[in-house]
Z-matrix of the N, CA and C atoms (Angstrom, degrees):
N
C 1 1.437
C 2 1.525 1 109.39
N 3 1.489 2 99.94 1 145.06
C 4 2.141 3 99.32 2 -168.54
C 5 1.791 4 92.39 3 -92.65
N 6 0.913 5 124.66 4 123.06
C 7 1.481 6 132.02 5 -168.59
C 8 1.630 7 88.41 6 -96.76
N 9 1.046 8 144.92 7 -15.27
C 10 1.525 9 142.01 8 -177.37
C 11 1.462 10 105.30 9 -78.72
N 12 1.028 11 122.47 10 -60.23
C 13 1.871 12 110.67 11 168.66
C 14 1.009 13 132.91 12 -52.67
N 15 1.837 14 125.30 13 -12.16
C 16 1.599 15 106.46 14 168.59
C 17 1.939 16 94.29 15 -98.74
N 18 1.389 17 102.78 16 -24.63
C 19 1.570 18 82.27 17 173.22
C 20 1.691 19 121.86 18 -72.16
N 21 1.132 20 111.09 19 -22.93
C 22 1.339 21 125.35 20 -178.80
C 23 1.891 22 95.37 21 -58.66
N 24 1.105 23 115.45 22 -56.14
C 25 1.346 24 129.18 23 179.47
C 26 1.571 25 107.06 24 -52.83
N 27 1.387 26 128.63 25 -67.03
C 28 1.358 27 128.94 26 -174.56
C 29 1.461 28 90.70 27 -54.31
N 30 1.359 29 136.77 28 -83.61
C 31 1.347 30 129.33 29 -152.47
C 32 1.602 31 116.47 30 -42.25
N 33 1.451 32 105.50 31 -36.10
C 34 1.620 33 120.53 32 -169.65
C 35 2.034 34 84.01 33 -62.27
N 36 1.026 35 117.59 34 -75.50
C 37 1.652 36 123.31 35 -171.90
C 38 1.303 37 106.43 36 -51.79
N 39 1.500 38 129.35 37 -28.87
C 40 1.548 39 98.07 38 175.21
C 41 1.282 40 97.24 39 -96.61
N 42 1.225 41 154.71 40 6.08
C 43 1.497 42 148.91 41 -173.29
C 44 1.930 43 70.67 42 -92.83
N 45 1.001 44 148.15 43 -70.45
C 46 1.602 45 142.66 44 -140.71
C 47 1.528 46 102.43 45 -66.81
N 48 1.091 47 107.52 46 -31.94
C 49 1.704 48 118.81 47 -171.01
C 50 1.144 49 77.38 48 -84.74
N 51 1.355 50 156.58 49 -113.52
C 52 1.132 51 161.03 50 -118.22
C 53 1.547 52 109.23 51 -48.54
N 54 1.502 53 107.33 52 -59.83
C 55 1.717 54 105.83 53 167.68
C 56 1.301 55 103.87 54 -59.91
N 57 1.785 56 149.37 55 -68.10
C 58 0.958 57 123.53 56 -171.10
C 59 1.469 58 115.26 57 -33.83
N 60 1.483 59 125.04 58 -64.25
C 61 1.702 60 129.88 59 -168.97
C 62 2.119 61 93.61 60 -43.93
N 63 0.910 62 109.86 61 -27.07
C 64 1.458 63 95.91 62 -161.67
C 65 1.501 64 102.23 63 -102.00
N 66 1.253 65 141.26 64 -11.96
C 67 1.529 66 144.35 65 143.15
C 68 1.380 67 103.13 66 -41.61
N 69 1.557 68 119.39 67 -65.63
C 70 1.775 69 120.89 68 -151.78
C 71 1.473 70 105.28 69 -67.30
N 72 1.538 71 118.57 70 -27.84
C 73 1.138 72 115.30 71 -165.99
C 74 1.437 73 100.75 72 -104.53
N 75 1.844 74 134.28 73 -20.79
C 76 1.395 75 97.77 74 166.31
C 77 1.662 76 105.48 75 -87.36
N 78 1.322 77 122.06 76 42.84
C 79 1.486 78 145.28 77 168.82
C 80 1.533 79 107.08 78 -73.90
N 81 1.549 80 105.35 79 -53.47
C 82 1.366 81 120.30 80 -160.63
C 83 1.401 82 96.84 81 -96.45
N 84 1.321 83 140.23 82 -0.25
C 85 1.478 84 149.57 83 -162.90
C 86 1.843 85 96.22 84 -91.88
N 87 1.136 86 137.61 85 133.57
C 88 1.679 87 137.79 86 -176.66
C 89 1.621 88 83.29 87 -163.45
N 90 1.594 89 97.73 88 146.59
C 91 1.470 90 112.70 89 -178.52
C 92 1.627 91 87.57 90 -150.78
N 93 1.610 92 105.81 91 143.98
C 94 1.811 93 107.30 92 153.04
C 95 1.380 94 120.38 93 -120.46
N 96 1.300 95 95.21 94 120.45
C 97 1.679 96 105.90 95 -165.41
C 98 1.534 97 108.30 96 -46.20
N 99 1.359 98 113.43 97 143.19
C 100 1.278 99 128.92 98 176.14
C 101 1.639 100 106.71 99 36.07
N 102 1.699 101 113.55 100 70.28
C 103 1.273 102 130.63 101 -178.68
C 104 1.265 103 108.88 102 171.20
N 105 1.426 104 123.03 103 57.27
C 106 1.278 105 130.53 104 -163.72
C 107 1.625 106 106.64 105 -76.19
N 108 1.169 107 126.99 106 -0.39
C 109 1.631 108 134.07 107 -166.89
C 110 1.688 109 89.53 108 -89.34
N 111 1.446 110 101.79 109 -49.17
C 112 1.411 111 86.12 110 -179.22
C 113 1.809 112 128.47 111 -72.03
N 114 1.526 113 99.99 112 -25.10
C 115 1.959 114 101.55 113 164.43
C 116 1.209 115 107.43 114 -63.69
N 117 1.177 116 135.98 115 -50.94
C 118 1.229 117 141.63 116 175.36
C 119 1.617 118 121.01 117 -31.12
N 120 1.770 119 98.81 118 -59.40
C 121 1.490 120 110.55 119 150.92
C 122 1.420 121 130.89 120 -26.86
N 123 1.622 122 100.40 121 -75.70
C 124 1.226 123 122.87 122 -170.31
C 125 1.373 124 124.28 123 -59.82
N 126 1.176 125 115.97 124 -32.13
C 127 1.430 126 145.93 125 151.12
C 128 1.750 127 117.58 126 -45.08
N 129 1.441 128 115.99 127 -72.42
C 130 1.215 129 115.40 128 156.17
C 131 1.403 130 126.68 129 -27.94
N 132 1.344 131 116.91 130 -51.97
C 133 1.334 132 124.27 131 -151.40
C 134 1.927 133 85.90 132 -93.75
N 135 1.222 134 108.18 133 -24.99
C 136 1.976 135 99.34 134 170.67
C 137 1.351 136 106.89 135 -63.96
N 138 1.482 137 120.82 136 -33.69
C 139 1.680 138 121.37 137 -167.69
C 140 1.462 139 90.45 138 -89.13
N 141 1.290 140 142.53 139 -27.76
C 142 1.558 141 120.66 140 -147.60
C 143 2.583 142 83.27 141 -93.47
N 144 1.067 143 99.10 142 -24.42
C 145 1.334 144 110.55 143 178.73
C 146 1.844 145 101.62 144 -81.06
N 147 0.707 146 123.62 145 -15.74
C 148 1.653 147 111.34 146 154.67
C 149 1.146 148 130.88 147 -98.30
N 150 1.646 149 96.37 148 -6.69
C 151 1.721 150 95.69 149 178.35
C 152 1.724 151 100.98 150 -91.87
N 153 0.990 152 90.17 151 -29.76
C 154 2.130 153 95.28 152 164.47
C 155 1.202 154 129.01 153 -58.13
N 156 1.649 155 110.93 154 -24.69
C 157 2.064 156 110.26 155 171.85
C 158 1.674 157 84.47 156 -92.21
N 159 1.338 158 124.05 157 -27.28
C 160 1.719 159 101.49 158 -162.67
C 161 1.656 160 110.00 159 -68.02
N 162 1.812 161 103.75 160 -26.29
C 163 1.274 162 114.87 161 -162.00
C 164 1.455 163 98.24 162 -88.41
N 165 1.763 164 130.12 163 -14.10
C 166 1.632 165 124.78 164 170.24
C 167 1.622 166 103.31 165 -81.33
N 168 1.440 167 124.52 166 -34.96
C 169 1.238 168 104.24 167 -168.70
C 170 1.653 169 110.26 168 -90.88
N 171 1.429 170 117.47 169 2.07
C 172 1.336 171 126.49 170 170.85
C 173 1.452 172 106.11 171 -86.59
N 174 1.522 173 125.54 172 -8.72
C 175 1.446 174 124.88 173 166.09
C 176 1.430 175 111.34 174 -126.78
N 177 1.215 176 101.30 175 37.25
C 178 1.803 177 103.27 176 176.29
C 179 1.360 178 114.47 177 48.47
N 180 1.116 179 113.64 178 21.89
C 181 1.810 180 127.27 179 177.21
C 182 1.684 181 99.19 180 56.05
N 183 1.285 182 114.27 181 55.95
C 184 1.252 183 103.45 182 154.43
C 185 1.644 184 111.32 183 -125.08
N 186 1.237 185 118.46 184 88.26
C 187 1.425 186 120.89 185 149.95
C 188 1.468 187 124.43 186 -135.02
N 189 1.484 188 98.54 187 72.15
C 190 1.073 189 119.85 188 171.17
C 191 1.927 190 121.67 189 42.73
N 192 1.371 191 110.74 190 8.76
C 193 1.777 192 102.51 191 177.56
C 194 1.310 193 100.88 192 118.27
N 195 1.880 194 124.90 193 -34.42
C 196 1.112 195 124.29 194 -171.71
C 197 1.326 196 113.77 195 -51.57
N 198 1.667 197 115.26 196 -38.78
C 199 1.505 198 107.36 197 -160.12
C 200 1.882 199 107.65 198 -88.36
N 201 1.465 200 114.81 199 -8.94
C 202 1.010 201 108.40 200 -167.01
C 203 1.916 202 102.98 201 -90.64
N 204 1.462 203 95.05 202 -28.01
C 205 1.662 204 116.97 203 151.39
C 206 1.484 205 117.73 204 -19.05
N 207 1.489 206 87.71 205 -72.62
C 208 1.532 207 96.19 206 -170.65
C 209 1.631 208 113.80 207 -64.60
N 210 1.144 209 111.84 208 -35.70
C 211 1.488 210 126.97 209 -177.74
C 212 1.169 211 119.09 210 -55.19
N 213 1.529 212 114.79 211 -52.11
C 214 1.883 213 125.48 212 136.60
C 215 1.523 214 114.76 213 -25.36
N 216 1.598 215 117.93 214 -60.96
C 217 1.460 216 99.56 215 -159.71
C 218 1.632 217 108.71 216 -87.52
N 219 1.362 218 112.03 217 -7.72
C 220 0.996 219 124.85 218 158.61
C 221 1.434 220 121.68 219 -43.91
N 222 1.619 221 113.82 220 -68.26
C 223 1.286 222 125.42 221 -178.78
C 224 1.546 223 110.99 222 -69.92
N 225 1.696 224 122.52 223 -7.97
C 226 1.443 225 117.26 224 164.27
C 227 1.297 226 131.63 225 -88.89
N 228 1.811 227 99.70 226 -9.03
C 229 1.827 228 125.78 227 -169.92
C 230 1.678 229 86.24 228 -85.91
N 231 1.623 230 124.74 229 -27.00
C 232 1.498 231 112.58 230 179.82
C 233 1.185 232 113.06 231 -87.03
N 234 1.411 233 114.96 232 -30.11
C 235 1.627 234 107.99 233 176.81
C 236 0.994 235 120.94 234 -68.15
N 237 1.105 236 137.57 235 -6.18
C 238 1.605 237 165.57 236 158.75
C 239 1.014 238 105.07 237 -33.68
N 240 1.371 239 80.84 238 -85.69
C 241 2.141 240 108.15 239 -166.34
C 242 1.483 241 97.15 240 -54.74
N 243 1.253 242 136.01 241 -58.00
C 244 1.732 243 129.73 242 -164.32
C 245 1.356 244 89.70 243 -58.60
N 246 1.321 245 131.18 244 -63.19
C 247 1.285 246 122.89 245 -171.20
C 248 1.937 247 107.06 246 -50.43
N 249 1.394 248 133.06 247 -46.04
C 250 1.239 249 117.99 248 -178.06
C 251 1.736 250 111.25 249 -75.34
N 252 1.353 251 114.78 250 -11.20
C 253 1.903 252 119.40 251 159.97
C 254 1.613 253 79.17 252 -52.24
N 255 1.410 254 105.67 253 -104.96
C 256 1.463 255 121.90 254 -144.93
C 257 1.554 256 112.44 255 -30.37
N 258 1.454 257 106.87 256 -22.03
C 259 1.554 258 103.48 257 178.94
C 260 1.883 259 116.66 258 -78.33
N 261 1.360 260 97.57 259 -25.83
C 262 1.658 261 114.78 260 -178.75
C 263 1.240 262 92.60 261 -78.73
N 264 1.060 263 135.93 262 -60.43
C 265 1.460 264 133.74 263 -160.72
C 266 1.494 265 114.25 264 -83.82
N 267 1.278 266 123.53 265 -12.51
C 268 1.758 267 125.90 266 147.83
C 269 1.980 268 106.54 267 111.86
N 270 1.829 269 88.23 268 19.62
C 271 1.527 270 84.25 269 -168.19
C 272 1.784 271 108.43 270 -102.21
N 273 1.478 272 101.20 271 -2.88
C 274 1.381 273 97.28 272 161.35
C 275 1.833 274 118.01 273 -95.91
């Protein structure tokens, strides 16, 4: 039996998983050039939004709408900020 083709196979799938994991997350990566207060921001508000699914599935997602709330105003506190980049940087 050629033992190199199923390892050939595992390595090929975790090398694929591995680049996928590293696409999605420089996915979630946003910077505004020469305005680092606002990555800094934007950044924050990605960590304070994961500590909000960690804190629903640490209560079986029962708090009533609030936390999914926040997760919303979360994702409107970022649309914000790109929109105040594009305004610093002259693209709005």
């Amino acid at each position: 039996m050629n033992v190199w083709k199923p390892l050939a196979l595992v390595a090929g799938v975790g090398l694929a998983a591995s680049v996928a994991t590293q696409i999605a997350s420089a996915g979630d990566q946003w910077s505004c050039p020469n305005h680092g207060n606002l990555t800094t921001a934007f950044g924050d508000l990605r960590a304070a939004k994961e500590h909000m699914s960690a804190a629903q599935q640490a209560n079986d997602f029962d708090m009533k709408g609030h936390a999914a709330q926040a997760k919303t105003d979360i994702d409107d506190a970022q649309a914000q900020i790109k929109q105040a980049c594009e305004v610093l940087n002259g693209k709005h």
